[in-house]
C-alpha positions as CSV (number, residue, x, y, z in Angstrom):
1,X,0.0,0.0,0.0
2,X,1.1,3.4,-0.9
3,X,1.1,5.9,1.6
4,X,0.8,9.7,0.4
5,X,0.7,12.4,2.8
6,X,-1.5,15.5,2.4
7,X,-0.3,19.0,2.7
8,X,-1.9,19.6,5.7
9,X,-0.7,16.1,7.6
10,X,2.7,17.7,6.5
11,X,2.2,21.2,8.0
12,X,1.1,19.1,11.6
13,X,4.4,17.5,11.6
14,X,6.5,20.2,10.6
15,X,5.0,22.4,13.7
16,X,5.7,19.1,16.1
17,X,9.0,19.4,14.5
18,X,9.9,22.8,15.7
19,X,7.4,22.6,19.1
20,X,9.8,23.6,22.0
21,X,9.0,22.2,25.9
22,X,11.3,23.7,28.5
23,X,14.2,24.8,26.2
24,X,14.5,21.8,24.7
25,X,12.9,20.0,21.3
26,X,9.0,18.5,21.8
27,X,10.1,14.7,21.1
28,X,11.9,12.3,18.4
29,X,10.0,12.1,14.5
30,X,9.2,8.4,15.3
31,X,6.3,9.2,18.3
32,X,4.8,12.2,16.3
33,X,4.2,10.3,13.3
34,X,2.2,7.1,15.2
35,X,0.6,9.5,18.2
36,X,-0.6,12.3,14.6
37,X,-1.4,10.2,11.9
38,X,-4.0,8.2,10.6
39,X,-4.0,5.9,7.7
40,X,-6.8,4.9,5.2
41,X,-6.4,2.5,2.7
42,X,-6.8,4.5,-0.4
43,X,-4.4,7.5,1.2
44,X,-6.6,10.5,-0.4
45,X,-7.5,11.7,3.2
46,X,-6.0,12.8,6.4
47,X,-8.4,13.2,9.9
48,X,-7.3,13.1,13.0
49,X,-9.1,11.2,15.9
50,X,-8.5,12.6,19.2
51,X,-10.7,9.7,20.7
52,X,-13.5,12.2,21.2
53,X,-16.0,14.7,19.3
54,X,-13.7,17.1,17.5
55,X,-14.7,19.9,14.9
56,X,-13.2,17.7,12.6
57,X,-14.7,14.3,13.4
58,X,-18.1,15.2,14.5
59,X,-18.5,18.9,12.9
60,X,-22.2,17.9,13.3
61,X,-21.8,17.7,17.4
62,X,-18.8,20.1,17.6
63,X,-18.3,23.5,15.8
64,X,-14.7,24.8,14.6
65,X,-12.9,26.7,17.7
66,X,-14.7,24.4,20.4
67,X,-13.3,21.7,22.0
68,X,-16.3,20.2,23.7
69,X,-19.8,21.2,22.1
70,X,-20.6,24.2,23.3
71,X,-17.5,25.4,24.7
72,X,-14.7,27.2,23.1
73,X,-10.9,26.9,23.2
74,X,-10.7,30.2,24.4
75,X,-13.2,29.5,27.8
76,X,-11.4,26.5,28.4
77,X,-8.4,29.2,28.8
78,X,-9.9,31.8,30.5
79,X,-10.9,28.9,33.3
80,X,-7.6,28.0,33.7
81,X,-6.4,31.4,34.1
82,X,-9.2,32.2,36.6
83,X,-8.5,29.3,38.7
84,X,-4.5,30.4,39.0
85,X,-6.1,34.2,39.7
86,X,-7.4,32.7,43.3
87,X,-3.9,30.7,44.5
88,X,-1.0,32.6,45.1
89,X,1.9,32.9,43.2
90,X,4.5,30.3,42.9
91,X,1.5,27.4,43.1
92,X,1.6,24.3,41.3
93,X,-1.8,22.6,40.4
94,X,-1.6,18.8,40.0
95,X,-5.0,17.6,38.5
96,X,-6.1,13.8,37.7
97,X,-8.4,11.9,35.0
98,X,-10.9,9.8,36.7
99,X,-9.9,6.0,36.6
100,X,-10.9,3.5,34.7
101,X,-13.7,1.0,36.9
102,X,-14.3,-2.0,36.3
103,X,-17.2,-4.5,36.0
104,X,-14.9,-7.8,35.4
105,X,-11.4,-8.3,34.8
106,X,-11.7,-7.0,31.2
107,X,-15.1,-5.4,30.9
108,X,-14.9,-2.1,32.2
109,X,-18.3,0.3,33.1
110,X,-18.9,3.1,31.2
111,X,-16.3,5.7,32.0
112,X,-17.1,9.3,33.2
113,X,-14.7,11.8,33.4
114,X,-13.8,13.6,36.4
115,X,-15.8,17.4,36.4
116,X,-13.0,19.2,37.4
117,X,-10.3,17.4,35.3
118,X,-13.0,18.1,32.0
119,X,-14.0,21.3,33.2
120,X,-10.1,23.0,32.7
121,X,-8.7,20.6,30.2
122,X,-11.6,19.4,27.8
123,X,-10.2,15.8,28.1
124,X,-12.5,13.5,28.4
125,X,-10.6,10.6,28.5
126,X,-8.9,8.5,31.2
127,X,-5.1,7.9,31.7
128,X,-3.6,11.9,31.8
129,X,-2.1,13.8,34.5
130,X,-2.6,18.2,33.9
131,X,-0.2,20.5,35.7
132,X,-0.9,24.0,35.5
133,X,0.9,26.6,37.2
134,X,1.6,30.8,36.4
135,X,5.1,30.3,35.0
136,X,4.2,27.8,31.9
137,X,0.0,27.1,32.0
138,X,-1.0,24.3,31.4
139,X,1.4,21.3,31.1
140,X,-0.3,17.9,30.1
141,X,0.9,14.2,30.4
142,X,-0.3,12.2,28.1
143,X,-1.0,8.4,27.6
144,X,1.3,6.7,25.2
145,X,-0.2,5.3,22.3
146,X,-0.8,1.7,21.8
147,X,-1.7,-0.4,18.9
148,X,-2.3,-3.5,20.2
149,X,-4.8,-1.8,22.9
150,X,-6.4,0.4,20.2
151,X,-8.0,-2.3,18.0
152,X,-10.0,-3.0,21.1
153,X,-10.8,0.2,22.8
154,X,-10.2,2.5,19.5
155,X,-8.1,5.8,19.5
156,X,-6.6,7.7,22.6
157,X,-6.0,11.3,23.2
158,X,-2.2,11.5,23.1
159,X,0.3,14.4,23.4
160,X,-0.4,15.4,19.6
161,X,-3.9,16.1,21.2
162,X,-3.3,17.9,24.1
163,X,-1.4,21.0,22.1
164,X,-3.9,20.8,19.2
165,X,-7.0,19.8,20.5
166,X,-6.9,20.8,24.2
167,X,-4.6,23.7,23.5
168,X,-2.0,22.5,25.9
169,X,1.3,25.1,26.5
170,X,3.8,21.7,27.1
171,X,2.6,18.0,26.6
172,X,4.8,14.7,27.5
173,X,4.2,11.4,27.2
174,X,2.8,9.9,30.8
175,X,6.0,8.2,31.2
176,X,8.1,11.5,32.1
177,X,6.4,11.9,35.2
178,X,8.1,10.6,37.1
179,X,11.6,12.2,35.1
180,X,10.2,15.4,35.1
181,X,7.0,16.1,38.0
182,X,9.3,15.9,40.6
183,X,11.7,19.1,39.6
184,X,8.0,21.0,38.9
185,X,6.7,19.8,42.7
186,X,10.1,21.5,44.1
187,X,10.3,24.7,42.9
188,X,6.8,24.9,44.1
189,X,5.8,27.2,47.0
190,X,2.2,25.6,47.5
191,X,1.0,22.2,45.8
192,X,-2.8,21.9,45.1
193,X,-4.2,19.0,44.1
194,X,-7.9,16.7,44.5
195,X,-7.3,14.6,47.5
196,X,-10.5,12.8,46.5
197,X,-8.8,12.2,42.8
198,X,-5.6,11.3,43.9
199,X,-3.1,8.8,41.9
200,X,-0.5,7.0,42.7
201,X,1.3,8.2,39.9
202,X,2.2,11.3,41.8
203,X,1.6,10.7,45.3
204,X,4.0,8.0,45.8
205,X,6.6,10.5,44.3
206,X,9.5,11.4,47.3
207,X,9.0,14.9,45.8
208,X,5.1,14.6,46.8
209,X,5.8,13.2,50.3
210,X,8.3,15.6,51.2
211,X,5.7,18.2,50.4
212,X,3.0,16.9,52.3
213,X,5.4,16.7,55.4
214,X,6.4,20.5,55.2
215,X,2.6,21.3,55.3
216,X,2.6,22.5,51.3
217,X,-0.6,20.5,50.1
218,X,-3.3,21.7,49.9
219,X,-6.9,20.1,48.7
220,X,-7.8,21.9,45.5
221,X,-11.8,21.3,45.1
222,X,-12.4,24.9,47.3
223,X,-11.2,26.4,44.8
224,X,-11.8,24.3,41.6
225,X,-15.7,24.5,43.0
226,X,-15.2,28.5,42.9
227,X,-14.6,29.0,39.7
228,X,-17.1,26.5,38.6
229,X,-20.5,27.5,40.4
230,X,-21.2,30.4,38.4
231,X,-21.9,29.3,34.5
232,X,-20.8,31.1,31.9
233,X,-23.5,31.7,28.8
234,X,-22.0,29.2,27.0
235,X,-22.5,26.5,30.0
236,X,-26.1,27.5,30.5
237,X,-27.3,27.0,27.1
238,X,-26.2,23.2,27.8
239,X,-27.7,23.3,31.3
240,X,-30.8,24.4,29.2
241,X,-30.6,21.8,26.7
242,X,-30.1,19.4,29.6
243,X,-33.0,20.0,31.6
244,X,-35.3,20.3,28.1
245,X,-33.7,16.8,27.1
246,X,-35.2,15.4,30.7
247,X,-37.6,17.2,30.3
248,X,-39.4,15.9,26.9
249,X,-38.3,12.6,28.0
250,X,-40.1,12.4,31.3
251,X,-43.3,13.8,29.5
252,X,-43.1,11.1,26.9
253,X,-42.9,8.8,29.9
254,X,-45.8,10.4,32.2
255,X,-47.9,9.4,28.7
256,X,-47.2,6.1,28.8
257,X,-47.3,5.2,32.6
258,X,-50.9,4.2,32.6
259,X,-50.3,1.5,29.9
260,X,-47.4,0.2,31.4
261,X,-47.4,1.2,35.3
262,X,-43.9,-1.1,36.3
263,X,-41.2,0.4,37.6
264,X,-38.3,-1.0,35.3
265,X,-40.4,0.1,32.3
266,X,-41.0,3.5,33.1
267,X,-37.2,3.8,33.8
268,X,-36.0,2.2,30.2
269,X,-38.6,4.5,28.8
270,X,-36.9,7.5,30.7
271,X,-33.3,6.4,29.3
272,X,-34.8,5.6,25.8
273,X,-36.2,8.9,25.4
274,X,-33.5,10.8,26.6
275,X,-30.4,9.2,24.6
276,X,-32.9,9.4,21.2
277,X,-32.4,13.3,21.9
278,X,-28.4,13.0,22.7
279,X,-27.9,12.3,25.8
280,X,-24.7,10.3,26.7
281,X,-26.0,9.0,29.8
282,X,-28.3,9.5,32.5
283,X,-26.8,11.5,34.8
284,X,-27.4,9.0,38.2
285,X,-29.2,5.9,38.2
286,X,-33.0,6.9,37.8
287,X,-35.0,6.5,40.6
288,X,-38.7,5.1,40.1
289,X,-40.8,4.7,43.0
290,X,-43.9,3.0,43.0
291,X,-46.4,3.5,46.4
292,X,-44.4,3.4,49.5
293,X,-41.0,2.6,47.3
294,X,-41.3,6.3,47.0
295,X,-41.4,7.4,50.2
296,X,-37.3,5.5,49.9
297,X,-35.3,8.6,49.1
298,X,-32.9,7.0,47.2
299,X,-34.4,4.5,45.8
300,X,-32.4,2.3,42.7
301,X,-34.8,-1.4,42.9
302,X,-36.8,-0.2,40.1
303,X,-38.4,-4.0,40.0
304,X,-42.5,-3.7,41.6
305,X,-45.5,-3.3,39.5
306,X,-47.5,0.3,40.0
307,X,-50.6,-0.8,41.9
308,X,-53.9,1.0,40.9
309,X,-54.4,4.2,42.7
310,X,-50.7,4.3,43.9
311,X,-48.4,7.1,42.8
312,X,-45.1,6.9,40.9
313,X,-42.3,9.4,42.2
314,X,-39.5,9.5,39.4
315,X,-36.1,11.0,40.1
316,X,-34.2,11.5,37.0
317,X,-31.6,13.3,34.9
318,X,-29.0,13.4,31.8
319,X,-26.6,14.5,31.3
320,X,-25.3,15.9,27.6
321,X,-21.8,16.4,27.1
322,X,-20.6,17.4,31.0
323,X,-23.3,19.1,31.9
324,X,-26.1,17.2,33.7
325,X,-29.9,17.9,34.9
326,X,-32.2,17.0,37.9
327,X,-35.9,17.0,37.9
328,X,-38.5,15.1,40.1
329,X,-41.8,14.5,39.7
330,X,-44.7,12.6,41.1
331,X,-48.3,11.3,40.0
332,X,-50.7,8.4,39.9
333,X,-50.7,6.5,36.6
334,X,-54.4,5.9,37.2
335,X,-55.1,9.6,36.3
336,X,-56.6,10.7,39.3
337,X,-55.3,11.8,43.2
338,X,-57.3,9.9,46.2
339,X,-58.1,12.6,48.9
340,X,-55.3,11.9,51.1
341,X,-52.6,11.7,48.1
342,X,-53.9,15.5,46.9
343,X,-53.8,16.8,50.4
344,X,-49.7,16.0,51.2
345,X,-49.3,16.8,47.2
346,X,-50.8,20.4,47.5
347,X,-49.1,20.7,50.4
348,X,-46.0,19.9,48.5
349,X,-46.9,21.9,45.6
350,X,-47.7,25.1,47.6
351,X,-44.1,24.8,49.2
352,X,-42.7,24.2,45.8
353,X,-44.0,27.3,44.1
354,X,-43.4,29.8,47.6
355,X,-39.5,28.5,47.4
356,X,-39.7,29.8,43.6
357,X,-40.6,32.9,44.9
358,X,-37.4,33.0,47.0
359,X,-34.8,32.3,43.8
360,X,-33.3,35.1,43.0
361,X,-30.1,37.1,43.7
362,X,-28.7,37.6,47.6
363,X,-30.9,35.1,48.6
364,X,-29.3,31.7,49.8
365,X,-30.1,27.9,50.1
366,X,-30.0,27.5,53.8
367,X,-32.6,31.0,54.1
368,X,-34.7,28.9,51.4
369,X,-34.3,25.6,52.9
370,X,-35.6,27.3,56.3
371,X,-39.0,28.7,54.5
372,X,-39.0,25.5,53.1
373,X,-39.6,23.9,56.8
374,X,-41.7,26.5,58.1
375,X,-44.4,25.8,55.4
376,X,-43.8,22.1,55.6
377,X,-44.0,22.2,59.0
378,X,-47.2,24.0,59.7
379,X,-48.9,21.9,56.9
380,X,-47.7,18.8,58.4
381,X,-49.7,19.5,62.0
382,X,-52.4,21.0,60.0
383,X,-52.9,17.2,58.7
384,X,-51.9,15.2,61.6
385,X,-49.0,14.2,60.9
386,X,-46.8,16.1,62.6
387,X,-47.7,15.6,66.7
388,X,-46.6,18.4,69.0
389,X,-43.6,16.3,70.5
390,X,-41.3,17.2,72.9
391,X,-38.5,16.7,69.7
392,X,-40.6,18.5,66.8
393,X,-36.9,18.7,64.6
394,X,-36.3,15.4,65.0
395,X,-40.2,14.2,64.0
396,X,-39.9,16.6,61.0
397,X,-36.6,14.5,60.0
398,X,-38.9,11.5,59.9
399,X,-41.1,13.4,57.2
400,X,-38.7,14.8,55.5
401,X,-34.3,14.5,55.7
402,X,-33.8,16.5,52.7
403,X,-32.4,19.8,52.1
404,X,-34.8,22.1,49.8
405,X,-32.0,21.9,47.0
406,X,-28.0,21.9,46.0
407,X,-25.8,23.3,43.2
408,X,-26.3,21.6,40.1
409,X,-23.9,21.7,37.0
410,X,-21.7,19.2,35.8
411,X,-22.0,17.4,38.7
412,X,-25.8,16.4,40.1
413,X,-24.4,17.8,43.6
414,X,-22.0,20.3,42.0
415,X,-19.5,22.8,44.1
416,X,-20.0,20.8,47.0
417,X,-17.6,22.8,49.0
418,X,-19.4,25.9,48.7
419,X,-21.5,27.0,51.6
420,X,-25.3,26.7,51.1
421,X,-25.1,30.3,53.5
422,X,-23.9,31.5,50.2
423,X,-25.9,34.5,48.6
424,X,-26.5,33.1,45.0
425,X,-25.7,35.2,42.3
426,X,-26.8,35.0,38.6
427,X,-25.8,32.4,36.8
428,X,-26.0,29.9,39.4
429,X,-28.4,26.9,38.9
430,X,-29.6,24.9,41.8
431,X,-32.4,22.4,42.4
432,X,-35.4,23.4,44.0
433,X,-37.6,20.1,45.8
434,X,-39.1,19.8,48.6
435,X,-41.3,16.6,49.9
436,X,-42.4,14.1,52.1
437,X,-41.8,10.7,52.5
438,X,-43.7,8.2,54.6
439,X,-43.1,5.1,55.4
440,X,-45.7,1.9,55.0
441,X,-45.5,1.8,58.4
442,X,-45.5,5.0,59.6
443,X,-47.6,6.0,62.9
444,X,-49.3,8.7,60.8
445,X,-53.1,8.6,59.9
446,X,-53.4,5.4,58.2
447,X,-54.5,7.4,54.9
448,X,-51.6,9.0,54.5
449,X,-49.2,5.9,54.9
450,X,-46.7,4.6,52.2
451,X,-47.2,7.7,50.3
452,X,-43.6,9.5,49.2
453,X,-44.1,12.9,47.1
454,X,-41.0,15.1,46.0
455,X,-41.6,18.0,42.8
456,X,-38.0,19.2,42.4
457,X,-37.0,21.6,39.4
458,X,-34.0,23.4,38.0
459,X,-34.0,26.9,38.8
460,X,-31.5,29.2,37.2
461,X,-30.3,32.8,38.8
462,X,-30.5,35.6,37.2
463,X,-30.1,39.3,36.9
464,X,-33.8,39.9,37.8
465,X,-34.9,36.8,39.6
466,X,-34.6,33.4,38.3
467,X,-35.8,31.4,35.2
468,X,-37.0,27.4,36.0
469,X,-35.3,25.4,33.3
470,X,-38.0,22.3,33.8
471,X,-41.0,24.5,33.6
472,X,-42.1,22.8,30.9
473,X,-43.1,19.7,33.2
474,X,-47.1,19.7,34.5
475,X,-47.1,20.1,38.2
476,X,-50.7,21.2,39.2
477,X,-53.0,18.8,39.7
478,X,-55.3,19.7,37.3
479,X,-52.6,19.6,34.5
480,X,-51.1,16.1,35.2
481,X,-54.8,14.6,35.4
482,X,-55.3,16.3,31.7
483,X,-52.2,15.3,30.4
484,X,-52.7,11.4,31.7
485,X,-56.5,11.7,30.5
């Protein structure tokens, strides 16, 4: 086979050619030619695969001057210089990829990328180490290519990547770091890195250890959550497309819940219908709760048939391309409310919609969370089931454990590190839900028992107020019982 390269395959290598990293020249011909080029049979055209959506491999997903959808090369830099802006000089950041998990001994799960690691880099591919620091930005190492792990697992983002895709300022193979790390670590005043994230690779470094015994590490999610919380426009037209995604595809599944009323169908509906409209994955494991499997906060089961006149509660969520949404909502496949489900569900509804009212600039979660309580609270006694106890808190936790709502961004609990005492400011999304969840067997009014009801949106800050991104959902009464009709 003849192999012919294009003019543009030969302008790529020329620039590795004369790519400089730390005085010295990039790397020998031999690794820029396999890590840049690839092949096709008939040699008339020249496309590199950075193992990811690229302008170039998916201009359909990703327009020129992005490197994920949606986000440009040059946001990707201003994050990075924002995040050195809030350490002080002479700090070294030391970031991770997630790991690679496993289901067997060769069939991995589906990999996620770390936010944080994504979030600065753009990377969203396991095996790399990013240093960044104020004297040379960002500084990538890169996993080696290999062709006998390729033809299983396909192409891999490689150094040739990092400086053309993610717009690296110095790439090396992963294999330097242990030549090269070390000197960086040293000449370092203060060393931040994600305790949570940690890999051996560098921890087990003597230059690490000696760090960490002269006090110079420092967790780096407080301020890796700070320049994440508020979105930029760019990252809340995907929150947007996010929430409509769940959106459309719980509605599509509230339609069909009377015909099929088991959990596990309602849940590969949710999926279905959400991936159809380009979602990668669902963002956490969905939760559909039939009757009193509602009232189970968390719960993953997903396996009981929907008795008639019991409600369904259905947390869900996708998330498209880094950036995830949450959305709740809860209603009797039947079509109609029994008297005791309306009651706690207006109740809920009510607190739902004065919370709204709250979103908006200055305001914070914990002062919303505590309206939250006070409505909750007073509607709970107002039923009977909330006694006049000598521990009214600790009676209230048995109604409800939950918090009114979190952060929410690429993460479903995003920037956990920042304070809910925060004021919010525009451009911050959080989730909005109260509820109730009682137990089968509860000493509550027997009508009310085994009943669980949560109505959580996405709420967006803004200049003026706040904008609910899963609006678009039925939550009165009247609107779900048309809709199911």
């Amino acid at each position: 086979m003849a192999i012919t390269l294009r003019r543009d395959a030969i302008k790529v290598l020329m620039n590795q050619i004369k790519y400089y990293v730390a005085g010295e020249r990039f790397q020998s011909l031999g690794p820029v030619l396999h890590d840049t080029l690839s092949y096709s049979s008939n040699a008339t055209q020249y496309i590199f695969d950075a193992g990811q959506p690229t302008a170039e491999t998916h201009p359909q997903v990703v327009a020129a001057g992005e490197i994920t959808p949606g986000i440009t090369e040059q946001e990707f830099i201003r994050r990075r210089k924002k995040l050195l802006e809030l350490l002080p000089e002479k700090s070294l950041i030391i970031m991770t990829s997630a790991p690679v998990k496993m289901m067997t001994d060769v069939v991995p799960y589906p990999f996620r990328q770390d936010a944080d690691y994504l979030y600065f880099t753009g990377c969203q591919q396991p095996g790399g180490i990013a240093v960044l620091n104020h004297e040379f930005g960002l500084c990538m190492f890169m996993p080696d290519s290999k062709p006998e792990e390729e033809i299983w697992t396909g192409q891999v983002a490689g150094t040739y990547a990092a400086l053309n895709t993610f717009k690296a300022d110095q790439t090396f193979s992963i294999s330097k770091v242990n030549e090269l790390l070390p000197d960086m670590i040293r000449k370092a005043h203060r060393l931040y890195h994600n305790h949570s994230m940690a890999s051996s690779r560098y921890v087990d470094l003597p230059a690490f250890k000696n760090a960490l015994n002269e006090s110079k590490v420092h967790d780096l999610c407080r301020y890796t959550h700070e320049a994440r919380w508020i979105k930029s426009q760019s990252e809340i037209n995907m929150m947007r497309l996010s929430a409509a995604v769940t959106s459309q595809a719980l509605l599509q599944t509230m339609l069909v819940s009377k015909a099929y009323p088991h959990e596990h169908i309602l849940a590969a509906t949710m999926e279905y219908e959400c991936k159809i409209r380009g979602a990668q994955r669902m963002a956490f494991h969905p939760v559909v709760g039939g009757g009193a499997n509602g009232s189970v906060i968390h719960y993953s089961r997903n396996d009981q048939q929907i008795k008639e006149g019991e409600m369904v509660l259905m947390d869900v969520g996708c998330e498209i391309y880094g950036y995830v949404s949450d959305l709740t909502r809860t209603w009797p496949p039947c079509g109609s409310f029994s008297p005791a489900q309306q009651e706690l569900y207006e109740l809920i509804l009510e607190t739902s919609n004065e919370c709204l009212k709250l979103c908006k600039p200055g305001a914070s979660l914990h002062q919303i969370h505590t309206h939250s309580v006070q409505i909750l609270s007073k509607g709970f006694k107002e039923l009977g089931i909330l006694k006049n106890t000598m521990n009214l808190s600790r009676s209230y936790r048995n109604l409800n454990p939950t918090s009114i709502g979190h952060y929410l961004g690429m993460d479903v609990h995003d920037c956990s590190s920042v304070s809910g005492d925060r004021p919010l400011q525009p451009g911050v999304v959080i989730t909005i839900e109260p509820g109730v969840y009682i137990p089968a067997n509860s000493s509550v009014p027997e009508r009310f028992r085994g009943i669980g009801i949560r109505i959580e949106d996405e709420v967006l800050i803004t200049d003026s107020g706040h904008e609910v991104l899963t609006a678009s959902v039925p939550k009165e009464i009247k609107h779900i019982q048309s809709l199911l009709r």
